[in-house]
N, CA, C and O atoms as a GROMACS GRO file, in nm:
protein
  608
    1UNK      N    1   9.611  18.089  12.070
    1UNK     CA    2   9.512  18.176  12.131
    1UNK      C    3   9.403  18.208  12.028
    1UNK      O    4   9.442  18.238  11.915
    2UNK      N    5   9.256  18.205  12.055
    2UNK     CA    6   9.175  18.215  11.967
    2UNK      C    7   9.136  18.339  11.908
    2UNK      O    8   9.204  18.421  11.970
    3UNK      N    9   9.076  18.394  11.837
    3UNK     CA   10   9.052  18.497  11.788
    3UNK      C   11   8.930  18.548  11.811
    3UNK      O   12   8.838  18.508  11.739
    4UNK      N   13   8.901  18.652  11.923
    4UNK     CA   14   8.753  18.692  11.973
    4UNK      C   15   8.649  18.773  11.873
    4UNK      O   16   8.683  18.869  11.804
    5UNK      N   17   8.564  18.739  11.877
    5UNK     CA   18   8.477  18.805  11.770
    5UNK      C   19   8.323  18.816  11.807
    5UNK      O   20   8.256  18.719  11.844
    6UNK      N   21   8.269  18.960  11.789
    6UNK     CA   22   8.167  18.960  11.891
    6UNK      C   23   8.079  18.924  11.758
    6UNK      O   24   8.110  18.951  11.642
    7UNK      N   25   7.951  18.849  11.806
    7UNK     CA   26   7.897  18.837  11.699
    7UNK      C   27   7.705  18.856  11.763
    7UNK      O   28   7.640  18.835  11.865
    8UNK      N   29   7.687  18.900  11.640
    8UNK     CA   30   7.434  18.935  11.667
    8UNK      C   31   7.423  18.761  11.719
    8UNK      O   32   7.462  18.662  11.658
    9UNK      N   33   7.373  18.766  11.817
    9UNK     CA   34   7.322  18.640  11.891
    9UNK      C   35   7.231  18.530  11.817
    9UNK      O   36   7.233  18.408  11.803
   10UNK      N   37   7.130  18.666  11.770
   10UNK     CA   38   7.038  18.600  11.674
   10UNK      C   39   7.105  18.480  11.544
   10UNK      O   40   7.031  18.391  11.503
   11UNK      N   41   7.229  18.493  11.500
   11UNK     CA   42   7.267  18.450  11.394
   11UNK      C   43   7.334  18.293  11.462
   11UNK      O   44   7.358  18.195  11.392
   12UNK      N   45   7.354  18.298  11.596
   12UNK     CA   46   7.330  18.198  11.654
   12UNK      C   47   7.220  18.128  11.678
   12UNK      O   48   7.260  18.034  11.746
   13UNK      N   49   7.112  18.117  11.663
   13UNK     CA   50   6.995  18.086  11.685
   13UNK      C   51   6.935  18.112  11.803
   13UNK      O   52   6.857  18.043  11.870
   14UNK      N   53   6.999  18.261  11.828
   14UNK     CA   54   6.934  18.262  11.976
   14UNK      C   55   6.817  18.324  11.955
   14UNK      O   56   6.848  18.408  11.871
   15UNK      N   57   6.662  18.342  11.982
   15UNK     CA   58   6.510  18.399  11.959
   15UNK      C   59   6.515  18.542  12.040
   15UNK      O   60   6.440  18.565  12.136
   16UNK      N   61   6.630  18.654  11.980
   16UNK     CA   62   6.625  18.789  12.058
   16UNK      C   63   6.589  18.854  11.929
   16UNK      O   64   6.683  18.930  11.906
   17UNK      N   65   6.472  18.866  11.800
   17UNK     CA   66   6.507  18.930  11.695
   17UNK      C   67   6.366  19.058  11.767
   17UNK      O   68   6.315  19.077  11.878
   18UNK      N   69   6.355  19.106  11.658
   18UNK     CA   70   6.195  19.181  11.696
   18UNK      C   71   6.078  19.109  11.714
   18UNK      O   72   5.976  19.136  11.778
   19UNK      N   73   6.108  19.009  11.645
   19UNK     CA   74   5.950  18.916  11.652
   19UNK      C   75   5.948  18.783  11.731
   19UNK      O   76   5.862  18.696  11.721
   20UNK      N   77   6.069  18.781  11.818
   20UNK     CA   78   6.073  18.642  11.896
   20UNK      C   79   6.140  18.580  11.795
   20UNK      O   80   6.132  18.458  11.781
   21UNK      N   81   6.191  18.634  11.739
   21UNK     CA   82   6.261  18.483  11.599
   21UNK      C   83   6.437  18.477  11.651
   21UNK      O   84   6.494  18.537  11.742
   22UNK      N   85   6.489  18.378  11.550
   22UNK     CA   86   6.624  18.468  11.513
   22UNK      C   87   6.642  18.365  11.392
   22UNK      O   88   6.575  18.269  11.354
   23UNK      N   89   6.762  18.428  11.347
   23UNK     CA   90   6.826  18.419  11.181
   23UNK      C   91   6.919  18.310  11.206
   23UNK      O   92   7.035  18.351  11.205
   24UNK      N   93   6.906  18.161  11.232
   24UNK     CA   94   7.049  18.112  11.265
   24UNK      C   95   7.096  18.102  11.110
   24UNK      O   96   7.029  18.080  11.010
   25UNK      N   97   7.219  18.122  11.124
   25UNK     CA   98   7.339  18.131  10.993
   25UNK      C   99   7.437  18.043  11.009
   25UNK      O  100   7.543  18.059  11.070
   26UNK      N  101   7.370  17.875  10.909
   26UNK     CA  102   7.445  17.759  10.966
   26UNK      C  103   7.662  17.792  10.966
   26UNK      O  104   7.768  17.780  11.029
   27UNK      N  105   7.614  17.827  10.876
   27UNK     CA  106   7.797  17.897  10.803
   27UNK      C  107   7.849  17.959  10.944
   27UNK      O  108   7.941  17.902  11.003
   28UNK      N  109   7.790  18.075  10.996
   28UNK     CA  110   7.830  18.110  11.141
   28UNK      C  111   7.873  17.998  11.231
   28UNK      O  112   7.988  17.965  11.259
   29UNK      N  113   7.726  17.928  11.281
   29UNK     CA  114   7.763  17.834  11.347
   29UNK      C  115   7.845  17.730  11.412
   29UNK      O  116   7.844  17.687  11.527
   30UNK      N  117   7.939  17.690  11.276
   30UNK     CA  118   8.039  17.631  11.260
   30UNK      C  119   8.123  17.713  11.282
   30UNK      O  120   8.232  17.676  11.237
   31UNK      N  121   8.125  17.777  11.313
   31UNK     CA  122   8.262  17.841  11.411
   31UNK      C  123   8.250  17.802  11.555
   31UNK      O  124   8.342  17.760  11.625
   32UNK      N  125   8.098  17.825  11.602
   32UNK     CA  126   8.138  17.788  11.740
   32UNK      C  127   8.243  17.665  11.773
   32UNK      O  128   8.287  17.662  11.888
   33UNK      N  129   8.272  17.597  11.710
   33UNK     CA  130   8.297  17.466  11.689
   33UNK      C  131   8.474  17.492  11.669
   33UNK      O  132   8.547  17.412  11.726
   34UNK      N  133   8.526  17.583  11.603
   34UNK     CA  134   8.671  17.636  11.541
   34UNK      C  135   8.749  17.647  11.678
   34UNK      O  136   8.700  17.730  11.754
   35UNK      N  137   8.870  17.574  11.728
   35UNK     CA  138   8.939  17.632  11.840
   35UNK      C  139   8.998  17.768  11.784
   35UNK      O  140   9.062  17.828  11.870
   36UNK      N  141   8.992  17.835  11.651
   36UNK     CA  142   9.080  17.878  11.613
   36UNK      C  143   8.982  18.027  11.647
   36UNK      O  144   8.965  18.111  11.558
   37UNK      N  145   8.932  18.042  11.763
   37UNK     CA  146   8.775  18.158  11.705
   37UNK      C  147   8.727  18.162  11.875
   37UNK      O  148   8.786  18.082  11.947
   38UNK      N  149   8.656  18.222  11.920
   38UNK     CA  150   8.570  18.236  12.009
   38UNK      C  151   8.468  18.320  11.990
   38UNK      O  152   8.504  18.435  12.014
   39UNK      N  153   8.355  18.312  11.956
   39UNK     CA  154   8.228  18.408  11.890
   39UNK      C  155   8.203  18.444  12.079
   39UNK      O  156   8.260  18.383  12.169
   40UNK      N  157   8.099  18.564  12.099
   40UNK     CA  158   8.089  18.682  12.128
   40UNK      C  159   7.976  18.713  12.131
   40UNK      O  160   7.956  18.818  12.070
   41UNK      N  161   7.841  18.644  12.200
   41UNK     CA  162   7.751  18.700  12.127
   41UNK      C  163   7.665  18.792  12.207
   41UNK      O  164   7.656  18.779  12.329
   42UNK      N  165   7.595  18.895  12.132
   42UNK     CA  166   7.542  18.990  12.162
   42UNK      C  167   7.382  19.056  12.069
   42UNK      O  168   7.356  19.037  11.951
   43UNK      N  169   7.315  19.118  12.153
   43UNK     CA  170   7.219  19.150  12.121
   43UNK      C  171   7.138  19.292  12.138
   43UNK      O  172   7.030  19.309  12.195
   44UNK      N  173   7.212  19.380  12.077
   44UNK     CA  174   7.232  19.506  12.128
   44UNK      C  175   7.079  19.577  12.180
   44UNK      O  176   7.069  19.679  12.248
   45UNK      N  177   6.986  19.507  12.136
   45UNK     CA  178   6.871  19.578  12.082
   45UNK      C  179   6.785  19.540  12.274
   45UNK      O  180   6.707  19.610  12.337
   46UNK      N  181   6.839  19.418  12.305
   46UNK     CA  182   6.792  19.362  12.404
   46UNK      C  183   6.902  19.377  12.546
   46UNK      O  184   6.891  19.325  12.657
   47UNK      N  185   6.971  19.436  12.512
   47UNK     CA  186   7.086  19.506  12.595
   47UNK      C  187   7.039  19.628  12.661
   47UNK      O  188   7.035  19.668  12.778
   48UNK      N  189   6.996  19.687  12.520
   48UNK     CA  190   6.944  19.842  12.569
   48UNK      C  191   6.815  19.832  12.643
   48UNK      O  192   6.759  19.937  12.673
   49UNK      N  193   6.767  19.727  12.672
   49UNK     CA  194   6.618  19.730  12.789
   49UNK      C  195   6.499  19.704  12.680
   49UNK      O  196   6.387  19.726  12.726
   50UNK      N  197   6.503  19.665  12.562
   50UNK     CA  198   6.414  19.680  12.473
   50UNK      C  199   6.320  19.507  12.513
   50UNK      O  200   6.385  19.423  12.576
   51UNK      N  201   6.203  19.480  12.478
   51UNK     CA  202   6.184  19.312  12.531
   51UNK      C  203   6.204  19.236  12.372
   51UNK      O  204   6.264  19.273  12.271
   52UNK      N  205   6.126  19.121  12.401
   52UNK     CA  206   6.143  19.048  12.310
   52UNK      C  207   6.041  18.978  12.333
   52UNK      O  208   6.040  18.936  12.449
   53UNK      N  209   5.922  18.936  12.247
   53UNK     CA  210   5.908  19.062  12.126
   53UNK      C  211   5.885  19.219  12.135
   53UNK      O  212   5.857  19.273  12.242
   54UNK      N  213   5.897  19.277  12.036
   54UNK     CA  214   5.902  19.413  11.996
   54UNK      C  215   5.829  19.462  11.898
   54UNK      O  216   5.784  19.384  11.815
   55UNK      N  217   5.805  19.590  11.889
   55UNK     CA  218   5.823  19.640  11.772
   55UNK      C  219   5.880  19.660  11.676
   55UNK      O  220   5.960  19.745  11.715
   56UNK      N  221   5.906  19.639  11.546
   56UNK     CA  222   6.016  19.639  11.480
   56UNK      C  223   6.083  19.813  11.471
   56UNK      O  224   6.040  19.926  11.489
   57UNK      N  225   6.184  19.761  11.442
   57UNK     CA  226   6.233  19.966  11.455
   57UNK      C  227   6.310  19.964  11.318
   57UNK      O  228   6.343  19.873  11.242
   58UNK      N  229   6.327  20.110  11.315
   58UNK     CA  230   6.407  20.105  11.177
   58UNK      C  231   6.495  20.289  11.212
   58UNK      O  232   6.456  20.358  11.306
   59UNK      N  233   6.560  20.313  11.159
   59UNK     CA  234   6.683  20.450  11.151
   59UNK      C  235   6.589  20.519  11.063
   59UNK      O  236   6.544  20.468  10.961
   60UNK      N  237   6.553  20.662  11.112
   60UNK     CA  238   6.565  20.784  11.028
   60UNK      C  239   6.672  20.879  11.042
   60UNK      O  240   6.687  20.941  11.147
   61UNK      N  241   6.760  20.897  10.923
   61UNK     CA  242   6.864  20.974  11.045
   61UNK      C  243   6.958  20.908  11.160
   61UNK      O  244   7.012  20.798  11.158
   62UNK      N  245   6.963  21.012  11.264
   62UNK     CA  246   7.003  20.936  11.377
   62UNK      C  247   6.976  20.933  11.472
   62UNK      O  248   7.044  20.944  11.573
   63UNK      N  249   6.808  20.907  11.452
   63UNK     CA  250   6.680  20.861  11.566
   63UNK      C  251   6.665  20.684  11.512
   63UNK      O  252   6.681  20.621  11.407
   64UNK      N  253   6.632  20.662  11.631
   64UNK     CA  254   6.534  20.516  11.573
   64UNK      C  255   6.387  20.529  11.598
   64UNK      O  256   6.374  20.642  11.645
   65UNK      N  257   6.289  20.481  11.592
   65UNK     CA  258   6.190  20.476  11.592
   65UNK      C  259   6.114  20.321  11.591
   65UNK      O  260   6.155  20.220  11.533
   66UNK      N  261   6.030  20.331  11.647
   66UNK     CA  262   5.959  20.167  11.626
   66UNK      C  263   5.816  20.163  11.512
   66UNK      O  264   5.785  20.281  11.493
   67UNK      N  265   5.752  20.099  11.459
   67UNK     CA  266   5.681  20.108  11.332
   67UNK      C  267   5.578  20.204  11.414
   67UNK      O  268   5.566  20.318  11.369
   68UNK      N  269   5.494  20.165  11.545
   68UNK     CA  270   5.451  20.242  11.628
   68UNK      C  271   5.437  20.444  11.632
   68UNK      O  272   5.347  20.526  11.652
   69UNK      N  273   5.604  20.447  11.597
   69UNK     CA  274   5.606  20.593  11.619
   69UNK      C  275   5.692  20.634  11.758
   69UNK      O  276   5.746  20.744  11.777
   70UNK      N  277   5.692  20.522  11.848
   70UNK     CA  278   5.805  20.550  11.961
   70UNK      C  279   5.960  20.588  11.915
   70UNK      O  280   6.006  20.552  11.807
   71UNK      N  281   6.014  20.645  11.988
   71UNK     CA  282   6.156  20.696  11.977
   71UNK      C  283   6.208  20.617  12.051
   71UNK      O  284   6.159  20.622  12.164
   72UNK      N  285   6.335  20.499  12.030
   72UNK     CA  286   6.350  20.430  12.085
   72UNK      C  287   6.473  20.427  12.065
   72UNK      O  288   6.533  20.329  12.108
   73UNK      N  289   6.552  20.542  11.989
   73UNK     CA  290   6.699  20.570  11.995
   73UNK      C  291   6.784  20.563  12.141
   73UNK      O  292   6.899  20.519  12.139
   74UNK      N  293   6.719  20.609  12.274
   74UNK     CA  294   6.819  20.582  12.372
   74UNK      C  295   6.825  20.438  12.391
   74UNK      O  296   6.941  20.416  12.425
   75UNK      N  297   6.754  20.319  12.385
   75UNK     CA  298   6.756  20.203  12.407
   75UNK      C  299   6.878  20.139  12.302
   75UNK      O  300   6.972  20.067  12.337
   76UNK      N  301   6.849  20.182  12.179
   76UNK     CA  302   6.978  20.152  12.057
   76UNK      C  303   7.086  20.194  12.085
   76UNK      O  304   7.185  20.133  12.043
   77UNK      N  305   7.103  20.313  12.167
   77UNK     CA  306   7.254  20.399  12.196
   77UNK      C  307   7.292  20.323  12.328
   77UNK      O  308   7.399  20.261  12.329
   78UNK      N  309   7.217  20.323  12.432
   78UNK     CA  310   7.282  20.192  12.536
   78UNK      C  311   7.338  20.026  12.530
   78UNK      O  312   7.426  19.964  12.589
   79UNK      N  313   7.222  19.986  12.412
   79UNK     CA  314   7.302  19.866  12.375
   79UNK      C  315   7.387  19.843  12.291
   79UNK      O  316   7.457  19.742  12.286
   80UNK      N  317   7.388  19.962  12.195
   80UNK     CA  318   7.530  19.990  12.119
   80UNK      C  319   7.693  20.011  12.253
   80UNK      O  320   7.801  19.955  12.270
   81UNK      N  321   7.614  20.129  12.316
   81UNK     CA  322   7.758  20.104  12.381
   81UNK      C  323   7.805  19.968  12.534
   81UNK      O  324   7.903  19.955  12.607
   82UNK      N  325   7.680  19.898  12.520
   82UNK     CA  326   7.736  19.740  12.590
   82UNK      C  327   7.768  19.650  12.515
   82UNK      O  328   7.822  19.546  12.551
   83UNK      N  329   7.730  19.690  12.362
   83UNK     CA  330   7.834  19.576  12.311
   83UNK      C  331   7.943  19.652  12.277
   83UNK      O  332   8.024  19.565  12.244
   84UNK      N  333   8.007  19.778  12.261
   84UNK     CA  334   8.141  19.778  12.260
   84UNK      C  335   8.216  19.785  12.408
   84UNK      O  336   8.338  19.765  12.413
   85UNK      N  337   8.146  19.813  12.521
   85UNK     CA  338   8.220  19.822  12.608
   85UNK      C  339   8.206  19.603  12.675
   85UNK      O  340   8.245  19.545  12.776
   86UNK      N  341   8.151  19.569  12.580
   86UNK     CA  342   8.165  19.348  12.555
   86UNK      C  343   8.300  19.347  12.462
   86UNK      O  344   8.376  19.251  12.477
   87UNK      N  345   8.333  19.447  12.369
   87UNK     CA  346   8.407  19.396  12.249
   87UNK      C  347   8.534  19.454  12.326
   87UNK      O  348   8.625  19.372  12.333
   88UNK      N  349   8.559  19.577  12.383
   88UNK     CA  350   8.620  19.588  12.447
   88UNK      C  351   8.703  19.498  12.564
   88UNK      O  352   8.824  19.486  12.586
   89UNK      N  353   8.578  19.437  12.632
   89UNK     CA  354   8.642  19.345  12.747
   89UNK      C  355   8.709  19.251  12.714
   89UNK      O  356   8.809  19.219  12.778
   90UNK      N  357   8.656  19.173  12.584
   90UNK     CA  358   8.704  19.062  12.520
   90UNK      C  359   8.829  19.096  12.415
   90UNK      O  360   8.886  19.017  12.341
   91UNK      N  361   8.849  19.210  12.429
   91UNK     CA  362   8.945  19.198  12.313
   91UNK      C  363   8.909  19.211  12.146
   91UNK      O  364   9.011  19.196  12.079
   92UNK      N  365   8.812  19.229  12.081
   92UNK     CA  366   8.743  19.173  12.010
   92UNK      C  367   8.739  19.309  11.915
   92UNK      O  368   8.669  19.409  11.927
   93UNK      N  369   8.855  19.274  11.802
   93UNK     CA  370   8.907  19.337  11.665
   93UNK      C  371   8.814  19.341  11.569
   93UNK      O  372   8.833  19.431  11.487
   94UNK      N  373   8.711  19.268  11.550
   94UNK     CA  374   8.613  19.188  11.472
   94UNK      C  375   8.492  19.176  11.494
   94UNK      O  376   8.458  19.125  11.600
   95UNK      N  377   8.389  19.220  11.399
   95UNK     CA  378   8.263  19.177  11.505
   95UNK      C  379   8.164  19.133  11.365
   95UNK      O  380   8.166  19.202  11.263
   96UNK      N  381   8.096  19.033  11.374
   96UNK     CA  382   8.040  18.919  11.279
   96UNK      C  383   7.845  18.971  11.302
   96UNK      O  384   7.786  18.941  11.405
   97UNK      N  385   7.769  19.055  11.174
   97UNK     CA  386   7.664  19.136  11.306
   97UNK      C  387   7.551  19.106  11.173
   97UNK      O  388   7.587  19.055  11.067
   98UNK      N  389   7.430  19.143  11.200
   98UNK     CA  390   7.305  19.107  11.096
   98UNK      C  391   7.293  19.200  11.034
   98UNK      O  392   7.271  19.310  11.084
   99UNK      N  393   7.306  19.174  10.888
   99UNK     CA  394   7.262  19.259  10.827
   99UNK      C  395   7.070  19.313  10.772
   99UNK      O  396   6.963  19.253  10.759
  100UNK      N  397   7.128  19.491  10.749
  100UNK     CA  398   7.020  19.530  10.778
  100UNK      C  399   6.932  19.607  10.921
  100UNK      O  400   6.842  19.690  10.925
  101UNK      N  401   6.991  19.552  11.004
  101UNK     CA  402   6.946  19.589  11.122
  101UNK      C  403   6.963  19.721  11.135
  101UNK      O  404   7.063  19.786  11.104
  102UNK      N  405   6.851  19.764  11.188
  102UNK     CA  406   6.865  19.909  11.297
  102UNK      C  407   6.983  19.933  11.384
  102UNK      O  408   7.033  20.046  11.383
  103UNK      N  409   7.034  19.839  11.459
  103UNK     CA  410   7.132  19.824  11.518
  103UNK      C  411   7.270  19.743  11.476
  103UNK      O  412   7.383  19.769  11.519
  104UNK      N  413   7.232  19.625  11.372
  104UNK     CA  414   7.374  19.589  11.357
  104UNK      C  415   7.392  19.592  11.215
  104UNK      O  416   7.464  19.512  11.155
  105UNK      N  417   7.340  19.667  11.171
  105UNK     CA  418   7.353  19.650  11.001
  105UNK      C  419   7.467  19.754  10.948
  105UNK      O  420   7.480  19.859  11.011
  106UNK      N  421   7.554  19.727  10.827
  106UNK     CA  422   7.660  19.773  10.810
  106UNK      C  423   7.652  19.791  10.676
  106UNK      O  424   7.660  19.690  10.606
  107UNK      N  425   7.633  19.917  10.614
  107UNK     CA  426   7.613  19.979  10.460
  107UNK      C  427   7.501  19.979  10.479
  107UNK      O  428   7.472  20.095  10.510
  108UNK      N  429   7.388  19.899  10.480
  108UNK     CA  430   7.247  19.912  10.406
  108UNK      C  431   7.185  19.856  10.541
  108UNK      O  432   7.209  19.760  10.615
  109UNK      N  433   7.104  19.951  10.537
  109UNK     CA  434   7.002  19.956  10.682
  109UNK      C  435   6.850  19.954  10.589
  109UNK      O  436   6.850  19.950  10.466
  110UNK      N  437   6.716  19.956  10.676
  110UNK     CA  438   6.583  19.982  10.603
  110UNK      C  439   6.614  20.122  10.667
  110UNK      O  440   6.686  20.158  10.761
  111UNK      N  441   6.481  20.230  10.522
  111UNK     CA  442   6.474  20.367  10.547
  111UNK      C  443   6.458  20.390  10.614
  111UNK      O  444   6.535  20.471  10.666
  112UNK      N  445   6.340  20.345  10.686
  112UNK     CA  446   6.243  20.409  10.816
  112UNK      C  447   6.120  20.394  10.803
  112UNK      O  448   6.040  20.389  10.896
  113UNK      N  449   6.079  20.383  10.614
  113UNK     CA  450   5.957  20.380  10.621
  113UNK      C  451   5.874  20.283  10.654
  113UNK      O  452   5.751  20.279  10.646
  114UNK      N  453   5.977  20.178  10.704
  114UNK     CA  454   5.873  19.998  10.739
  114UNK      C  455   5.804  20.000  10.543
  114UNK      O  456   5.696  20.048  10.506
  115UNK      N  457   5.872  19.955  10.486
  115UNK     CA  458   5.815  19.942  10.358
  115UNK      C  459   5.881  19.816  10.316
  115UNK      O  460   5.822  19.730  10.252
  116UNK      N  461   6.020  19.805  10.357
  116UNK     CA  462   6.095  19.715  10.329
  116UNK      C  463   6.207  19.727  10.207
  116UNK      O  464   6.250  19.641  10.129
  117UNK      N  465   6.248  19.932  10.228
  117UNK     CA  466   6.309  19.974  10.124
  117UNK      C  467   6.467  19.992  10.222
  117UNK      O  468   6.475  20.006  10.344
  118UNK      N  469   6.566  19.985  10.134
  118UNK     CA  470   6.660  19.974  10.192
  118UNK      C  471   6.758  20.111  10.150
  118UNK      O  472   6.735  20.169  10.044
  119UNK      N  473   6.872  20.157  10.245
  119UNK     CA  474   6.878  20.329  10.238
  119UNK      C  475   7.074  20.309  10.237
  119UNK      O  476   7.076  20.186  10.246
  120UNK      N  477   7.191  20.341  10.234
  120UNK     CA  478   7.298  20.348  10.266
  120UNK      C  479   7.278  20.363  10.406
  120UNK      O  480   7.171  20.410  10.443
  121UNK      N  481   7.365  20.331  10.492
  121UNK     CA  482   7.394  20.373  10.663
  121UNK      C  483   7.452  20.228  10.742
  121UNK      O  484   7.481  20.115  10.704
  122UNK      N  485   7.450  20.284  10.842
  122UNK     CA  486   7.478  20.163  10.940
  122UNK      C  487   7.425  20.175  11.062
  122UNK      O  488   7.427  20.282  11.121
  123UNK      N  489   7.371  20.065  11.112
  123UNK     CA  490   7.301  20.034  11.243
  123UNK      C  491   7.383  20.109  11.356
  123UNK      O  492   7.503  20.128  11.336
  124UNK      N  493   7.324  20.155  11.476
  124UNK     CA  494   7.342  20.220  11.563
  124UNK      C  495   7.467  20.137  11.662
  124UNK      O  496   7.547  20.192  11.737
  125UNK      N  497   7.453  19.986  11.633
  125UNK     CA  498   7.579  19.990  11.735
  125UNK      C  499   7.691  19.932  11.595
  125UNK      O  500   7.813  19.932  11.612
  126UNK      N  501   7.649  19.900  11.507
  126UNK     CA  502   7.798  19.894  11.351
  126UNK      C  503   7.881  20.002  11.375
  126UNK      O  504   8.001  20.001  11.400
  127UNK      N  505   7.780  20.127  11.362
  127UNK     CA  506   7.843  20.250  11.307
  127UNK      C  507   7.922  20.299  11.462
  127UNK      O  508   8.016  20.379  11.462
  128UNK      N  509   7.861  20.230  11.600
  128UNK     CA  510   7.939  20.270  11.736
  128UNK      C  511   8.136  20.207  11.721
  128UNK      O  512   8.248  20.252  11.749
  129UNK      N  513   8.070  20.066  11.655
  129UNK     CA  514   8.185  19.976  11.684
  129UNK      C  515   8.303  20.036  11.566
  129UNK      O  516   8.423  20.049  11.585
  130UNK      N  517   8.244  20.058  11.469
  130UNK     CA  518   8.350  20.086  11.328
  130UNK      C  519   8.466  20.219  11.369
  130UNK      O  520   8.586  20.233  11.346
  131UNK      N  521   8.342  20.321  11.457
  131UNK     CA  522   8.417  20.434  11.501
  131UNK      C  523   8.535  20.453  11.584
  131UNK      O  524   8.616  20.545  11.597
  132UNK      N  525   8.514  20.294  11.657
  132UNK     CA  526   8.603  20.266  11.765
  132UNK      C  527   8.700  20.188  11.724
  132UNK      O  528   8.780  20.144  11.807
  133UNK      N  529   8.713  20.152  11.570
  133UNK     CA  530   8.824  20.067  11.531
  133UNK      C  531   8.792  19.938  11.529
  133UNK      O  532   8.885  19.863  11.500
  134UNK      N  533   8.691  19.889  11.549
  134UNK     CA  534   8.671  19.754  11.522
  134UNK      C  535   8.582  19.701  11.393
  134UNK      O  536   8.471  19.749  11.369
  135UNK      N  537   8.634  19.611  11.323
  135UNK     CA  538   8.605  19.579  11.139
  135UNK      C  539   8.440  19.518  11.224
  135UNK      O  540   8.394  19.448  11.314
  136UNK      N  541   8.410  19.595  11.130
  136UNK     CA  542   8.238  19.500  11.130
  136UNK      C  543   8.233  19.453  10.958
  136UNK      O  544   8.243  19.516  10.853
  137UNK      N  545   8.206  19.272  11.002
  137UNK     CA  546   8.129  19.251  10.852
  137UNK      C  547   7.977  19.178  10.881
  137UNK      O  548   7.918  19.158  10.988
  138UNK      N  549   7.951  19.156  10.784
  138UNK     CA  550   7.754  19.149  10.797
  138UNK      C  551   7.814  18.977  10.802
  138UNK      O  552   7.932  18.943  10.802
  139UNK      N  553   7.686  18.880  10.806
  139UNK     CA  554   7.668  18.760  10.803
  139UNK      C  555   7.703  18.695  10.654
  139UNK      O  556   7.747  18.580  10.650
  140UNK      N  557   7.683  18.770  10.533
  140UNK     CA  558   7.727  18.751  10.414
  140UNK      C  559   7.892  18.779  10.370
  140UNK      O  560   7.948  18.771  10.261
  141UNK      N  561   7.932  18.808  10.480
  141UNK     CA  562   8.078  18.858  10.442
  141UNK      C  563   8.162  18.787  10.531
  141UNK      O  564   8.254  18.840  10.594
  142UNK      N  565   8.126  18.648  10.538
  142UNK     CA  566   8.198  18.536  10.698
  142UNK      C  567   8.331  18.548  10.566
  142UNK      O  568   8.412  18.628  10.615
  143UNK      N  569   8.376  18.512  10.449
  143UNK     CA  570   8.464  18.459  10.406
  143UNK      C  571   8.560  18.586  10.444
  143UNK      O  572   8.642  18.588  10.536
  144UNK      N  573   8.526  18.711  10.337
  144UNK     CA  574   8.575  18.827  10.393
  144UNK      C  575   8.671  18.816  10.544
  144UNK      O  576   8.792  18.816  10.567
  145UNK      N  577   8.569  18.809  10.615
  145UNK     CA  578   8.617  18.808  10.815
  145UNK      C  579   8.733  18.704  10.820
  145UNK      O  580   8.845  18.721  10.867
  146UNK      N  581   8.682  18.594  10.764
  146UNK     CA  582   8.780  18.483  10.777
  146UNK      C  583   8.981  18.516  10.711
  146UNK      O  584   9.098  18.517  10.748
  147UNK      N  585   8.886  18.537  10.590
  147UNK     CA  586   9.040  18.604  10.534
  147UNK      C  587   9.092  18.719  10.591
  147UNK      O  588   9.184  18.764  10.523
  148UNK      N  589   9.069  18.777  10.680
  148UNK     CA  590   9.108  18.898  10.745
  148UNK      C  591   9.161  18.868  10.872
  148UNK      O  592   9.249  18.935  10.926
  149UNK      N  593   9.112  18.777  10.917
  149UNK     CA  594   9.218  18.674  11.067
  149UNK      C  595   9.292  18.602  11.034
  149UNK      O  596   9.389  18.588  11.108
  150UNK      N  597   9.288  18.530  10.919
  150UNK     CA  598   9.414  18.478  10.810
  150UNK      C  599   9.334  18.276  10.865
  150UNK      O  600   9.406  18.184  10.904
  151UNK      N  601   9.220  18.268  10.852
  151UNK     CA  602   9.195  18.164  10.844
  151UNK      C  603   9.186  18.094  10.726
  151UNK      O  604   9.214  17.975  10.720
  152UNK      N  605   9.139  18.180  10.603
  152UNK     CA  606   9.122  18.118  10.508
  152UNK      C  607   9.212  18.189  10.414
  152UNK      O  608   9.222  18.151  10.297
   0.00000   0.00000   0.00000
């Protein structure tokens, strides 16, 4: 039976980031590929009703905001809780998420000031999922994840 793991879409190469982009993370990738795995993917930011493209947003606190000046924290708090009530459905102990993000970043988020300075915290749906018992590691920490399902 495989091991479910919700994972930021974007790191799949899917184009849900703020700017129409996404981050594919070849290392990720190669899991889709693992019978030993089923990735999960999700995009919290575009869950919560937000489009694509966007504004970029960033955490003050525990508002979000877009560079704009919009408050765009209820959109982050709805797609935070559809991807745990996704991690939930699936089963999903684990969740594989971008670091940095407003929403999926885990330790080190940007301040707020759009400067490109970076602050302690965690993204609005990390810090949803961690609360609920499920391990979040960033895209730099696949070995970490791996050794923690006992793949490697």
């Amino acid at each position: 039976m495989p091991v479910n793991i919700l994972v930021s879409a974007c790191l799949l190469g899917t184009p849900c980031r703020y700017d129409g982009g996404q981050k594919q993370n070849d290392a990720v990738c190669t899991l889709v590929h693992d019978p030993r795995v089923k990735l999960i993917p999700i995009c919290p930011e575009q869950s919560g009703g937000l489009p694509t493209p966007r504004e970029p947003s960033e955490r003050r606190g525990i508002r979000v905001y877009s560079r704009t000046g919009e408050d765009v924290t209820a959109q982050f708090e709805l797609g935070a809780a559809k991807a745990l009530e996704t991690a939930k459905r699936y089963g999903c102990k684990y969740a594989l998420l971008k670091e940095r993000s407003p929403s999926c970043g885990k330790g080190e988020i940007y301040d707020g000031s759009f400067s490109g300075k970076l602050t302690a915290g965690d993204g609005v749906t990390a810090g949803l999922l961690l609360k609920n018992g499920i391990k979040v590691f960033g895209e730099s920490e696949l070995d970490k994840l791996l050794s923690a399902i006992g793949l490697i």
